[in-house]
KEZA-704209 format. One record per atom (N, C-alpha, C, O): x, y negated, z negated; atom name. Coordinates in steps of 0.001 Angstrom, whole numbers, plus 500000, padded with zeros to 6 digits. Layout:
N
- X,Y,Z,at
- X,Y,Z,CA
...
END
This chain:
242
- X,Y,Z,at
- 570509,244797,122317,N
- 571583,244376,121407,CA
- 571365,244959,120000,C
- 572152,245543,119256,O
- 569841,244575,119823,N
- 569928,245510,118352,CA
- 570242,246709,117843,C
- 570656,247136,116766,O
- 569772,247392,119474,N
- 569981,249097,119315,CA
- 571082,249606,119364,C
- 571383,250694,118873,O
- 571919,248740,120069,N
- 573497,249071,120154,CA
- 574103,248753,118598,C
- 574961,249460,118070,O
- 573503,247572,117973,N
- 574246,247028,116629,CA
- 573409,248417,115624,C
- 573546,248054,114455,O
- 572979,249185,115633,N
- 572025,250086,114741,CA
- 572705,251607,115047,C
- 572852,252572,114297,O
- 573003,251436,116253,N
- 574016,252766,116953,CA
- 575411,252630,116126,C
- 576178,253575,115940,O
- 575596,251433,115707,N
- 577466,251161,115480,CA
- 576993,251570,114213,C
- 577221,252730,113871,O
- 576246,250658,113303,N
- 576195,251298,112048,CA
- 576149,252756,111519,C
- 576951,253208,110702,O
- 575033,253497,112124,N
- 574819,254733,112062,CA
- 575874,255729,112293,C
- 575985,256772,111648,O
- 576761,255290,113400,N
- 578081,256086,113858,CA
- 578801,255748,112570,C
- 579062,256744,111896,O
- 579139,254729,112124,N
- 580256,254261,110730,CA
- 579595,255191,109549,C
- 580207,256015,108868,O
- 578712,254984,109498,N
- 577837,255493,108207,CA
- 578041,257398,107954,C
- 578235,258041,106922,O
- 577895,257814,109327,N
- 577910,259414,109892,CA
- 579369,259615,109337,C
- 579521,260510,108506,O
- 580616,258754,109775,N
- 581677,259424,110117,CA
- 582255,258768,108562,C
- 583233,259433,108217,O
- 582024,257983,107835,N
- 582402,257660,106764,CA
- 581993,258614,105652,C
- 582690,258952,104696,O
- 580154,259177,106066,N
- 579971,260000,105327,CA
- 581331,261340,105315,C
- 582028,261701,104367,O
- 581322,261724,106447,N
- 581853,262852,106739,CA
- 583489,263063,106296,C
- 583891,264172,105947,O
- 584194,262124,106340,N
- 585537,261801,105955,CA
- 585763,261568,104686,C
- 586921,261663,104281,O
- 584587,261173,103685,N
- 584926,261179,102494,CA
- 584495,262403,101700,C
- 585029,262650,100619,O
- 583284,263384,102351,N
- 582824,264312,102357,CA
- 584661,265530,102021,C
- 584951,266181,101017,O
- 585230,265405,102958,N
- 586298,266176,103553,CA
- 587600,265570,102442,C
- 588491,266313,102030,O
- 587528,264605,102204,N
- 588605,264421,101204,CA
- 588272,264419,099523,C
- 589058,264354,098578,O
- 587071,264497,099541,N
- 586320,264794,098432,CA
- 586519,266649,098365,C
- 586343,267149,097255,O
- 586777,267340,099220,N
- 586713,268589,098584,CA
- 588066,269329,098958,C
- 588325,270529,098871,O
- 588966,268131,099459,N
- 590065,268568,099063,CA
- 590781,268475,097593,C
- 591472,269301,096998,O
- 590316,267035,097200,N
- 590927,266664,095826,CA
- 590424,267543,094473,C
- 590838,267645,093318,O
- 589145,268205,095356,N
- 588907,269573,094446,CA
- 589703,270684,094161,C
- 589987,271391,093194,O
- 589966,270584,095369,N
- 591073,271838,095628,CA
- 592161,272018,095404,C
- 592796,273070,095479,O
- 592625,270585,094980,N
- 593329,269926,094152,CA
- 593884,270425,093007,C
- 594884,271046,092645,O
- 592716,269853,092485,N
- 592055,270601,090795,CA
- 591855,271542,090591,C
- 592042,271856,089415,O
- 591381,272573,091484,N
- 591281,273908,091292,CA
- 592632,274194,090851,C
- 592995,274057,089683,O
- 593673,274752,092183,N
- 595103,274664,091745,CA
- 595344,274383,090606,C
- 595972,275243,089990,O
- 594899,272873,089713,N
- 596112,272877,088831,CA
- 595544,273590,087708,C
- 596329,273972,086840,O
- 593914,273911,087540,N
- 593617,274576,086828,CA
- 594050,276142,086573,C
- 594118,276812,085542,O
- 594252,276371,087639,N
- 594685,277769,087730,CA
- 596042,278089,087018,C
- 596266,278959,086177,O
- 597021,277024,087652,N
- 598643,277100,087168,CA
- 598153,276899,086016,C
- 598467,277812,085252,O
- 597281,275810,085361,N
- 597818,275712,083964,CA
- 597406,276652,082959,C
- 597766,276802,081792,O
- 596262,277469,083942,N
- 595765,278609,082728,CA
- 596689,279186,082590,C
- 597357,279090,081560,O
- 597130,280255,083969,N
- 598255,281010,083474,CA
- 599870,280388,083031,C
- 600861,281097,082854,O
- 599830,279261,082944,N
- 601022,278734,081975,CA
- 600306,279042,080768,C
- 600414,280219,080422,O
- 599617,278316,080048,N
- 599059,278522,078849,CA
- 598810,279792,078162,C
- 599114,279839,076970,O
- 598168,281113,078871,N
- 598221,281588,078660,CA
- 599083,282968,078061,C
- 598843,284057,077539,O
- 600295,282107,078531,N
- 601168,282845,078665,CA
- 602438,282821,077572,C
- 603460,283469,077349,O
- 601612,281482,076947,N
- 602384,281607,075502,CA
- 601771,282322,074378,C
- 600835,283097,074574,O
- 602240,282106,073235,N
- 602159,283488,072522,CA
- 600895,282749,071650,C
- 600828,281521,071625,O
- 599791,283686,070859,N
- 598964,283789,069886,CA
- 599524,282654,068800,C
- 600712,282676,068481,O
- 598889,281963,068417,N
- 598550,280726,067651,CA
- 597509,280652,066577,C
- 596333,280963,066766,O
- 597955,280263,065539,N
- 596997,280248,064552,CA
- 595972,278710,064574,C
- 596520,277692,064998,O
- 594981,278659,064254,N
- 594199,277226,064231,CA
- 593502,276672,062911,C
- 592787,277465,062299,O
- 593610,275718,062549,N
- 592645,275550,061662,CA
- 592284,273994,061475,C
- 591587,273413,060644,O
- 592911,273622,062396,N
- 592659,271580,062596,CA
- 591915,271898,064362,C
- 592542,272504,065231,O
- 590780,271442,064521,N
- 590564,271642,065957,CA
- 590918,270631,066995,C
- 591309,270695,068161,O
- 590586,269484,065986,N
- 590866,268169,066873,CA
- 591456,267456,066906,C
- 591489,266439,067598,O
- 592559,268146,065533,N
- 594206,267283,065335,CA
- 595165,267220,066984,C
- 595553,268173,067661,O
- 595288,266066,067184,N
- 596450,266353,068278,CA
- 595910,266291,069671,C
- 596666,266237,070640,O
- 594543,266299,069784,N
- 593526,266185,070899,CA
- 593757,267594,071495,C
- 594649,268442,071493,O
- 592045,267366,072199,N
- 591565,268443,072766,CA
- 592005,269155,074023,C
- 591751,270353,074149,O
- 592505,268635,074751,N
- 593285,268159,076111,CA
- 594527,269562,076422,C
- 594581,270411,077312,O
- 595263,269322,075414,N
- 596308,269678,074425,CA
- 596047,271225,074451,C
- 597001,271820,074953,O
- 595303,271817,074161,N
- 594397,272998,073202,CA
- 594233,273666,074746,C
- 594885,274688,074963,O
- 593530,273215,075637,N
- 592467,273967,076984,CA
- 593503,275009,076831,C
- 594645,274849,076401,O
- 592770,276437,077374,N
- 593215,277494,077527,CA
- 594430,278205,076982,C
- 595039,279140,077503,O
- 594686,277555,075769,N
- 595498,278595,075005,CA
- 595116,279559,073750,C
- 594387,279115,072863,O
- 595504,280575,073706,N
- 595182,281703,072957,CA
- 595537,280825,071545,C
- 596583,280228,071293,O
- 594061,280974,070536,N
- 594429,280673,069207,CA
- 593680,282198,068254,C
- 593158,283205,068731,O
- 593886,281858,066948,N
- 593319,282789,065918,CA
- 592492,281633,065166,C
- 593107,280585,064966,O
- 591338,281708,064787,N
- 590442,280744,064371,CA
- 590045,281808,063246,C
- 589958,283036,063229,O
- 589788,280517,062066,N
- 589347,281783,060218,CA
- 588435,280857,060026,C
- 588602,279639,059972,O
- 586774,281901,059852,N
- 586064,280703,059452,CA
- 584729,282092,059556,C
- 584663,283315,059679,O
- 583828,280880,059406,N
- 582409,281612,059443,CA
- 581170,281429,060188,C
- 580593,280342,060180,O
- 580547,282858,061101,N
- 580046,282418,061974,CA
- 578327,281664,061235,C
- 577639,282160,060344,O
- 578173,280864,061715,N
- 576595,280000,061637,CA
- 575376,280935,062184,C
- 575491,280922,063409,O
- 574291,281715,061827,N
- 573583,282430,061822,CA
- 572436,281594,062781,C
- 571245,281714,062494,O
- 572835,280789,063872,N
- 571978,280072,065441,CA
- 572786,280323,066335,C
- 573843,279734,066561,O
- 572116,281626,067150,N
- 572640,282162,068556,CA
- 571795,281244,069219,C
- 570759,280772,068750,O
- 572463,280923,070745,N
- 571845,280281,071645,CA
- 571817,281388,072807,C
- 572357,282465,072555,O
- 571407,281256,073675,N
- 571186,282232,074565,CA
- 571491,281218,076114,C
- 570349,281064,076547,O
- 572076,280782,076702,N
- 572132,279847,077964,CA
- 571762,281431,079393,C
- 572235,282493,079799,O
- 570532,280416,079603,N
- 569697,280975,080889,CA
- 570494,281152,081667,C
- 571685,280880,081518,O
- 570014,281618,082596,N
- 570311,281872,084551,CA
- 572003,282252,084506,C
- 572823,281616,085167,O
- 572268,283098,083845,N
- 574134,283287,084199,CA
- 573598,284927,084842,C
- 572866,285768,084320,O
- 574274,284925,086101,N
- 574087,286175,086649,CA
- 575193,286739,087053,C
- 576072,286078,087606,O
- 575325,288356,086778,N
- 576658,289031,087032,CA
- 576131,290361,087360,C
- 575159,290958,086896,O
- 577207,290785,088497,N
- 576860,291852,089121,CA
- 575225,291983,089487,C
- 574510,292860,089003,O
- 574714,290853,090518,N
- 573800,290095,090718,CA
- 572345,290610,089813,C
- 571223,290583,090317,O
- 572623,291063,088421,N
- 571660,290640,087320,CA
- 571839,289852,086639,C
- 572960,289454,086322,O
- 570566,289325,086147,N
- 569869,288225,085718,CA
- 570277,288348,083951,C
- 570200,289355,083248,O
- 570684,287073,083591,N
- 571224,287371,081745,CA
- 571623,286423,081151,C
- 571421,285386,081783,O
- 572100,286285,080223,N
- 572065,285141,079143,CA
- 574193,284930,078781,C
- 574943,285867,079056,O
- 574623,283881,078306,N
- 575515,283618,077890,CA
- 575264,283831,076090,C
- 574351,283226,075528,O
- 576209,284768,075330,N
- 575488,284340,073882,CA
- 576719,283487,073170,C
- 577884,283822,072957,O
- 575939,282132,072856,N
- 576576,281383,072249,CA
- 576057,280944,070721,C
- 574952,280466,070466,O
- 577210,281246,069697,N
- 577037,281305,067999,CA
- 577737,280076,067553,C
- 578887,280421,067825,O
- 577834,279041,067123,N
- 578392,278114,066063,CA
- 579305,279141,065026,C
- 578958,280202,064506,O
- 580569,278426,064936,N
- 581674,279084,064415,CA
- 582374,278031,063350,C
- 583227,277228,063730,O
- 581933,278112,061988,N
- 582744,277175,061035,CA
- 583588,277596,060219,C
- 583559,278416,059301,O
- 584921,276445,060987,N
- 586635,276657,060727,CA
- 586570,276802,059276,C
- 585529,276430,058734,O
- 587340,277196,058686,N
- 587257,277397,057116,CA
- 587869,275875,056650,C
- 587192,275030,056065,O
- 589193,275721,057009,N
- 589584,274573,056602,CA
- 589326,273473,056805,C
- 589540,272711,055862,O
- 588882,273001,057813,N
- 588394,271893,058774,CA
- 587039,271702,058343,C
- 586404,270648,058306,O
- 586695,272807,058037,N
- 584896,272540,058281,CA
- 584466,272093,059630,C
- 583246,271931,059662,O
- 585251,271759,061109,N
- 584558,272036,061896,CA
- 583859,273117,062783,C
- 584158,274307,062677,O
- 583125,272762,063467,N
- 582178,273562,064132,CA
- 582608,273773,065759,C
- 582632,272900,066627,O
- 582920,275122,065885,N
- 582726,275055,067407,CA
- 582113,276070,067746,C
- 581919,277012,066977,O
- 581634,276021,069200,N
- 580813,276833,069976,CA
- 581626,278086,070618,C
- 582418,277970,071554,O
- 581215,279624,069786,N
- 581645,280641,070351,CA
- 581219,281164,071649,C
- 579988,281133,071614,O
- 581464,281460,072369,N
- 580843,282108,073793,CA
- 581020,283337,073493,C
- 581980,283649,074198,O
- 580668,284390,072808,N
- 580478,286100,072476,CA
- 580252,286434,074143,C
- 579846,287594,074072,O
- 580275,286142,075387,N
- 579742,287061,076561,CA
- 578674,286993,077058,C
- 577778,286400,076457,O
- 578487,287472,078082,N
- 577145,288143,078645,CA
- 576370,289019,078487,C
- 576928,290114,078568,O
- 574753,289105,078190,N
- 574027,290017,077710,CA
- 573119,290385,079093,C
- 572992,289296,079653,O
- 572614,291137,079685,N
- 571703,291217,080877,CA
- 570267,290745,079924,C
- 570176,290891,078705,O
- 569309,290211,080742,N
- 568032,289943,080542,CA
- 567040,291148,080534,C
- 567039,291947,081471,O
- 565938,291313,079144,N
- 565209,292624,080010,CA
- 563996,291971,079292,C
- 564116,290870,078755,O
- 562935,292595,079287,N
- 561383,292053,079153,CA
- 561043,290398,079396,C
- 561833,289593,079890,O
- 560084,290192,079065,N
- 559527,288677,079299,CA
- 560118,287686,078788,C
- 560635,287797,077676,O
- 560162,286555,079467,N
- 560960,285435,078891,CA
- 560413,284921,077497,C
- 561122,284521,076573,O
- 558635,285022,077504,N
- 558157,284422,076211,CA
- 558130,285413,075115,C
- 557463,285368,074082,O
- 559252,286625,075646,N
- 559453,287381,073678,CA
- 560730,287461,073544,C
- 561262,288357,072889,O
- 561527,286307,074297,N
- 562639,286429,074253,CA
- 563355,286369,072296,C
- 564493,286704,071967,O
- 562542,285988,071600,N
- 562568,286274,070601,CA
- 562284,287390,069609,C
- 562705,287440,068453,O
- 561518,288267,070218,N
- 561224,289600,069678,CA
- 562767,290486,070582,C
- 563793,290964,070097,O
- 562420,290415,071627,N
- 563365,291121,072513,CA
- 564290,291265,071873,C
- 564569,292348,071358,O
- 565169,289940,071718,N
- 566525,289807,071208,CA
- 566971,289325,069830,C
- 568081,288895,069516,O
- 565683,289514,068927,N
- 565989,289577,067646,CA
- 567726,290224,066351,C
- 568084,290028,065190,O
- 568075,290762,067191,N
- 568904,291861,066545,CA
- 570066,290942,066374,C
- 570883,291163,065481,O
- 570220,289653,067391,N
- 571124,288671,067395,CA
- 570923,287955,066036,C
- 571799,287205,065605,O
- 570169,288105,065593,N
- 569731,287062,064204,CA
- 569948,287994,062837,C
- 570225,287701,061674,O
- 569693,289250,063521,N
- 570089,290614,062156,CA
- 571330,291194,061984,C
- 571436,292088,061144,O
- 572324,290830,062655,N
- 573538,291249,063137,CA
- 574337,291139,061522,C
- 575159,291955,061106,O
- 574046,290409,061079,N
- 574853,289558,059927,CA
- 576443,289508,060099,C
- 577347,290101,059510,O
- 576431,288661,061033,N
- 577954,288212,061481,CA
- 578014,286873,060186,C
- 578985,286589,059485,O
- 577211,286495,060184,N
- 577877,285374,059001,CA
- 577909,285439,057520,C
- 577977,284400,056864,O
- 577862,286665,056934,N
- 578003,286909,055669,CA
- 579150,287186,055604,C
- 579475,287281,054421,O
- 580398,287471,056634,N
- 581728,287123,055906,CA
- 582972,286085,056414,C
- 583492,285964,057523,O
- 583100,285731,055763,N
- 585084,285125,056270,CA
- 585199,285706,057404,C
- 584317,286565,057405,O
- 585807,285753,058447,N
- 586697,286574,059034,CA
- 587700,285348,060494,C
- 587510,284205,060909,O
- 588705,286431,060791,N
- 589330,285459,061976,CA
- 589116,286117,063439,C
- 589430,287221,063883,O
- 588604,285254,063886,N
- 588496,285308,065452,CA
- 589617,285008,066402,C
- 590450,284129,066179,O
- 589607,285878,067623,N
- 590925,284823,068791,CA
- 589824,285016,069701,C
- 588754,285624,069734,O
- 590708,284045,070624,N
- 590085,283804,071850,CA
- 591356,282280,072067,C
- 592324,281805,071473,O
- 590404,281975,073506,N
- 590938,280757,073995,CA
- 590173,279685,073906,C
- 589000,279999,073703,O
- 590430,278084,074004,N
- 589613,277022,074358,CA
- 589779,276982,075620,C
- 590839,277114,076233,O
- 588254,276717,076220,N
- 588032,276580,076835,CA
- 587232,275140,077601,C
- 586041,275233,077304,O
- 587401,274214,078231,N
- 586940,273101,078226,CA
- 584940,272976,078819,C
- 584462,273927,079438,O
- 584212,271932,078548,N
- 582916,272760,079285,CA
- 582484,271015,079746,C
- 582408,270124,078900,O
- 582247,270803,081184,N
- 582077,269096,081740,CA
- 580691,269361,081021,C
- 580442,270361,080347,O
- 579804,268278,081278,N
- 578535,267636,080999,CA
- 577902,268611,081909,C
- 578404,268855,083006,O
- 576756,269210,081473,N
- 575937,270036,082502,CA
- 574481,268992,082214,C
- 574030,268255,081338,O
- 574076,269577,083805,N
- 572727,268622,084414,CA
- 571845,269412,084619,C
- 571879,270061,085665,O
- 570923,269572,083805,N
- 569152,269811,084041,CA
- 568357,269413,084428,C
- 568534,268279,084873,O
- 567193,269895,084532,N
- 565833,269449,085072,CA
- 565050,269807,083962,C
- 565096,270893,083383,O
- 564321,268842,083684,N
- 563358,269001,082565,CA
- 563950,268780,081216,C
- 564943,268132,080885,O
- 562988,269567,080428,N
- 563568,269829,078980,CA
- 564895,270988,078852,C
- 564773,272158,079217,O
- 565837,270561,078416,N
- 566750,271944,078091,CA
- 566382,272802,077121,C
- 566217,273944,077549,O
- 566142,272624,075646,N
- 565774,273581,075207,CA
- 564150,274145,075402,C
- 563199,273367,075481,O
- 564026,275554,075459,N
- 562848,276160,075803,CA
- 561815,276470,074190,C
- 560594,276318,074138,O
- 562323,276729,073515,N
- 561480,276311,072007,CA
- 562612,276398,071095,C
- 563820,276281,071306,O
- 561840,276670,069856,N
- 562470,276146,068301,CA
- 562670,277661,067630,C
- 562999,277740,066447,O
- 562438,278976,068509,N
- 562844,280281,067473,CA
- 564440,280296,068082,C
- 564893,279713,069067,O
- 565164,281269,067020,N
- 566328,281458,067061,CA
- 566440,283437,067672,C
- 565895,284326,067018,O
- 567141,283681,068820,N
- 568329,283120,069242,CA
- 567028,281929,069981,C
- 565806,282003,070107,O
- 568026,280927,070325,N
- 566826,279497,071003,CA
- 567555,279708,072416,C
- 568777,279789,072549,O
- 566404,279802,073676,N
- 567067,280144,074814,CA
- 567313,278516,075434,C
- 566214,278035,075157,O
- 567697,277966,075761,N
- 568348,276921,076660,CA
- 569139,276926,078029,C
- 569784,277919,078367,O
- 569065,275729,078845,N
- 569075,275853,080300,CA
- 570598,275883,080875,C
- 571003,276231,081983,O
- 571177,275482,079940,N
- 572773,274888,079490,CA
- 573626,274189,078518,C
- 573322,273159,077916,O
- 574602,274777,078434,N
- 575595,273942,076818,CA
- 575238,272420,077254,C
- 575437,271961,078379,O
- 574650,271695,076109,N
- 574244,270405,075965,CA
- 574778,269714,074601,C
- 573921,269433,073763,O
- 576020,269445,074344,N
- 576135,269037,073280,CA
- 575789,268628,072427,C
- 576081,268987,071286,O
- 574937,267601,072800,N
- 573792,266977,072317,CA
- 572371,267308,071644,C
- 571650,266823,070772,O
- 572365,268105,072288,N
- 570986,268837,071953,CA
- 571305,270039,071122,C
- 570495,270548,070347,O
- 572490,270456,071315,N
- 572877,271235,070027,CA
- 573083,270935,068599,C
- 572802,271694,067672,O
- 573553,269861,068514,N
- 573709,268702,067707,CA
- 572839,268226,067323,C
- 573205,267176,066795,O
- 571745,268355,067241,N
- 570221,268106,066989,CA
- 570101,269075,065888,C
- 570012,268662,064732,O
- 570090,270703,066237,N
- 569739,271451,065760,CA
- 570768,272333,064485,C
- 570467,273239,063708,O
- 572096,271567,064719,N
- 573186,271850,063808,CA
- 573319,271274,062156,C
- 573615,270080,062110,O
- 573199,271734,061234,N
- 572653,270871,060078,CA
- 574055,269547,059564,C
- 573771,268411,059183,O
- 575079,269931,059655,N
- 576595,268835,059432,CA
- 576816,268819,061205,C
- 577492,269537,061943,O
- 575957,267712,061456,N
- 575988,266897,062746,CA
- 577212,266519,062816,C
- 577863,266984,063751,O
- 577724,265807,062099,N
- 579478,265481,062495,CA
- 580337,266248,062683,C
- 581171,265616,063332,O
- 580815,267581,062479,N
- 581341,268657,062052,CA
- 581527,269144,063712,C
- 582528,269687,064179,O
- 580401,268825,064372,N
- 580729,269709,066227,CA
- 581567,269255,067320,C
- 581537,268241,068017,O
- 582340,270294,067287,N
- 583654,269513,068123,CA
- 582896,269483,069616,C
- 582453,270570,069985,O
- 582802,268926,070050,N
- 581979,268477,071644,CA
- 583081,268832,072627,C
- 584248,269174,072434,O
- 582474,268676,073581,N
- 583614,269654,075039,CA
- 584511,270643,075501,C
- 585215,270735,076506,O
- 584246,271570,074222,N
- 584871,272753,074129,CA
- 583953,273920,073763,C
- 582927,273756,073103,O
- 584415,275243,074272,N
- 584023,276774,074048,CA
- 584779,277291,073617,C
- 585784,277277,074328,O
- 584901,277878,072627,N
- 585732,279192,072410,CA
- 585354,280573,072516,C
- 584679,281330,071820,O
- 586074,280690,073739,N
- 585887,281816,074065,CA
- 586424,283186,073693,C
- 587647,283319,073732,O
- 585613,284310,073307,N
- 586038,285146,072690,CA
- 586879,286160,073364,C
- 586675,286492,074531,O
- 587930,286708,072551,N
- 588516,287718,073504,CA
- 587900,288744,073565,C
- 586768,288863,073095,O
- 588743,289972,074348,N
- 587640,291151,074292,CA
- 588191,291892,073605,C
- 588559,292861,074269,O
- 588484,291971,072493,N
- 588797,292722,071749,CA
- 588537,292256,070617,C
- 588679,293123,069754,O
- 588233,291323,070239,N
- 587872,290438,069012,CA
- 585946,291294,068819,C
- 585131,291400,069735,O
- 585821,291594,067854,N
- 584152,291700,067473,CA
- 583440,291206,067570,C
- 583759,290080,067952,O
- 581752,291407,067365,N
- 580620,290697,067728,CA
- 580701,290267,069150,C
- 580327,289138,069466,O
- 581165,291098,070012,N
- 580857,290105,071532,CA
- 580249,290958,072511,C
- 579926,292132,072330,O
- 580122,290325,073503,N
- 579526,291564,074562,CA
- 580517,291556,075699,C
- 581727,291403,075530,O
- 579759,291782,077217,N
- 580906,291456,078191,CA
- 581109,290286,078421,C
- 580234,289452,078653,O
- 583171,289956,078354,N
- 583455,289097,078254,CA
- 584485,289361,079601,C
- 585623,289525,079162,O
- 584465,289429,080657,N
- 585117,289854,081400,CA
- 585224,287917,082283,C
- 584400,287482,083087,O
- 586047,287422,081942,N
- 585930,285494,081958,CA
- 586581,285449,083405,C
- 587463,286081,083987,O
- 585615,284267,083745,N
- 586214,283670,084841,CA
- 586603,282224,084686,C
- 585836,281666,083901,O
- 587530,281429,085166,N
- 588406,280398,085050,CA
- 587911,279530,085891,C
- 587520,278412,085556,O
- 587885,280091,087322,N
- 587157,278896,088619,CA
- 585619,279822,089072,C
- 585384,281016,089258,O
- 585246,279257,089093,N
- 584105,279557,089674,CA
- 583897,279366,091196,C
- 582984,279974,091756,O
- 584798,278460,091945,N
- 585101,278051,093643,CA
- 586797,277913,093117,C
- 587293,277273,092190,O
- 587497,278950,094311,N
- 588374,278687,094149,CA
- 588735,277698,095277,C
- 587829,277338,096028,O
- 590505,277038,095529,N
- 590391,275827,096193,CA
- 590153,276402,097461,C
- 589525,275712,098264,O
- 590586,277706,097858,N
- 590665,278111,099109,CA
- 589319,277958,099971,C
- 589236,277891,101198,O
- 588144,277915,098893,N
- 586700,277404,099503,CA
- 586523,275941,099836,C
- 585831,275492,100750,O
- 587177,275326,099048,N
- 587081,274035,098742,CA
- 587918,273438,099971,C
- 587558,272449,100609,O
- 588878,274043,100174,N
- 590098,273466,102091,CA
- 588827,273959,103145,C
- 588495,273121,103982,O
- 588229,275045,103146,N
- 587312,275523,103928,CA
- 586040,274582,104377,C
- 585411,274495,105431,O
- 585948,273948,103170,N
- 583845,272960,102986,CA
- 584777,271823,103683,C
- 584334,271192,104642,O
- 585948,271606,103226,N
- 586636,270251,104022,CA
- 587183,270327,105547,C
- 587163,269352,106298,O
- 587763,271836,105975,N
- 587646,271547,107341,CA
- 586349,271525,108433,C
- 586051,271180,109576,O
- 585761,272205,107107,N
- 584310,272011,107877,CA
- 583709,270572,108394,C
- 583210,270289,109483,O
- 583953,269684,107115,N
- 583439,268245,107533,CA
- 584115,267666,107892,C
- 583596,266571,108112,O
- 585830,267681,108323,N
- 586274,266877,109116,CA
- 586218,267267,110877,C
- 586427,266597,111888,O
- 585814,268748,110620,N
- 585369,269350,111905,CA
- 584249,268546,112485,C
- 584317,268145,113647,O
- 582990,268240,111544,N
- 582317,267580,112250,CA
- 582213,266129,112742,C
- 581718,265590,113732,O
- 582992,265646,111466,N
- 583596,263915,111409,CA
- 584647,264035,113394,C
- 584677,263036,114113,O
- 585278,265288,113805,N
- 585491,265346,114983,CA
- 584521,265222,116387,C
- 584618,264383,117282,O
- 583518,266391,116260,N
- 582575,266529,117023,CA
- 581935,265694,117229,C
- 581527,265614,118388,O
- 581456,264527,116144,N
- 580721,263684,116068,CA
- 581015,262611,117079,C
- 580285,262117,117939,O
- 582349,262359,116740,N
- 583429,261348,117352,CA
- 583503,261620,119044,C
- 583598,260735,119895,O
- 583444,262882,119252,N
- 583740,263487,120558,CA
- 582175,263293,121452,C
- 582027,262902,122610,O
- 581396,263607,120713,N
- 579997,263196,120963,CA
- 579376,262137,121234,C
- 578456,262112,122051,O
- 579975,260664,120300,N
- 579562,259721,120859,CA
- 580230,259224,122029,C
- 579743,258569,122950,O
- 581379,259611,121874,N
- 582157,258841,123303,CA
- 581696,259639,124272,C
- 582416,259287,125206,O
- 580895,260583,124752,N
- 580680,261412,125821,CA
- 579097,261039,125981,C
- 578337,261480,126842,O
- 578823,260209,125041,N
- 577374,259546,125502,CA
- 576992,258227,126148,C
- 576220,257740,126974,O
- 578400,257791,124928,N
- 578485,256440,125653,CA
- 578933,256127,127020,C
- 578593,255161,127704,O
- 579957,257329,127399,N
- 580306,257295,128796,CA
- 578936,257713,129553,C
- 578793,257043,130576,O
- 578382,258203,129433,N
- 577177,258791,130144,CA
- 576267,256867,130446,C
- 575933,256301,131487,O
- 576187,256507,129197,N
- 575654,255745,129194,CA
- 576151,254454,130446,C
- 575509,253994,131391,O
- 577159,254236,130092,N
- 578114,253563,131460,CA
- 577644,253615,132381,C
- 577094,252726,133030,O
- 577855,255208,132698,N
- 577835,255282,133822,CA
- 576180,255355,134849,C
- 575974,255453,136058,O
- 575176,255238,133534,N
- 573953,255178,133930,CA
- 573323,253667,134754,C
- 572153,253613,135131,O
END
């Protein structure tokens, strides 16, 4: 009796996993979609000037082309492990202060490839700190871009020289190291265009899984939420009939 009451659970538990598994990566796919439509809606309106970042909410803003006037903050960040054209390289991200606003947001300048040792990543990539992007005024475009909460292991930042390499955009921990702590608009990138200066390759991607993967991981697990189903009843009949 017990083993049968431990069999029922385990079957509920399997197929509950599996069914929410499967509707869980549809409602992704979901989201993918609407992310997609709404970029290219957004995008598709015309160049915008900015100088309030967080008037009107942030929400509002995702992926439309603005012109931002302000001055870049002389702390590159460098975000680890981004790999393209399967080399190994850095995201370079600069603090950007709005002229009028005085707020702060986080530029994404592109991708740099990685070359010598991780512990001279400060000699290596010094030139980011000599650049003198922030000795003038100037206006930037690009788009906002939205960025969820990213999850590490360990410590995120890797030390205290500048550019400072880190594991992922951490708002928080940027915000540490930003001197007008209030000033950082949180959950956003601005991303640079490619034609705008100071950047590297900026060749952007929008989804990273598109949904068409996401219908795929879900027929997968309702495929098995099937088999499973088909499996126990062909045991239990066995069992019967034993």
């Amino acid at each position: 009796m017990k083993l049968k009451l431990l069999s029922s659970i385990i079957f509920l538990l399997c197929i509950s996993l599996f069914l929410y598994l499967g509707y869980w990566q549809l409602e992704r796919a979901q989201e993918k979609e609407y992310i997609a439509k709404l970029y290219e809606e957004r995008q598709s309106s015309p160049l915008k000037k900015l100088s309030l970042i967080k008037k009107g909410g942030l929400e509002k803003k995702h992926y439309r082309n603005y012109k931002v006037k302000g001055r870049f903050i002389n702390q590159t960040y460098l975000i680890d492990n981004k790999i393209k054209n399967k080399k190994p390289g850095f995201n370079v991200i600069t603090p950007f202060k709005v002229e009028k606003s005085g707020e702060i947001i986080l530029v994404d300048r592109g991708w740099i490839p990685i070359y010598g040792k991780r512990e001279n990543i400060g000699k290596n990539f010094n030139y980011l700190n000599t650049e003198g992007i922030d000795k003038n005024v100037q206006e930037i475009d690009g788009y906002i871009y939205p960025r969820e909460v990213s999850y590490t292991i360990g410590e995120i930042s890797v030390d205290n020289k500048w550019p400072r390499l880190i594991q992922a955009i951490d708002f928080e921990e940027i915000q540490k190291s930003t001197l007008e702590k209030d000033l950082l608009v949180k959950g956003i990138v601005f991303r640079l265009n490619p034609t705008s200066s100071h950047g590297f390759d900026r060749n952007w991607k929008i989804i990273f899984m598109d949904s068409n993967k996401h219908l795929g991981y879900a027929f997968q697990w309702f495929s098995m939420a099937f088999a499973f189903v088909v499996l126990t009843i062909l045991f239990l009949k066995r069992k019967k009939n034993e």
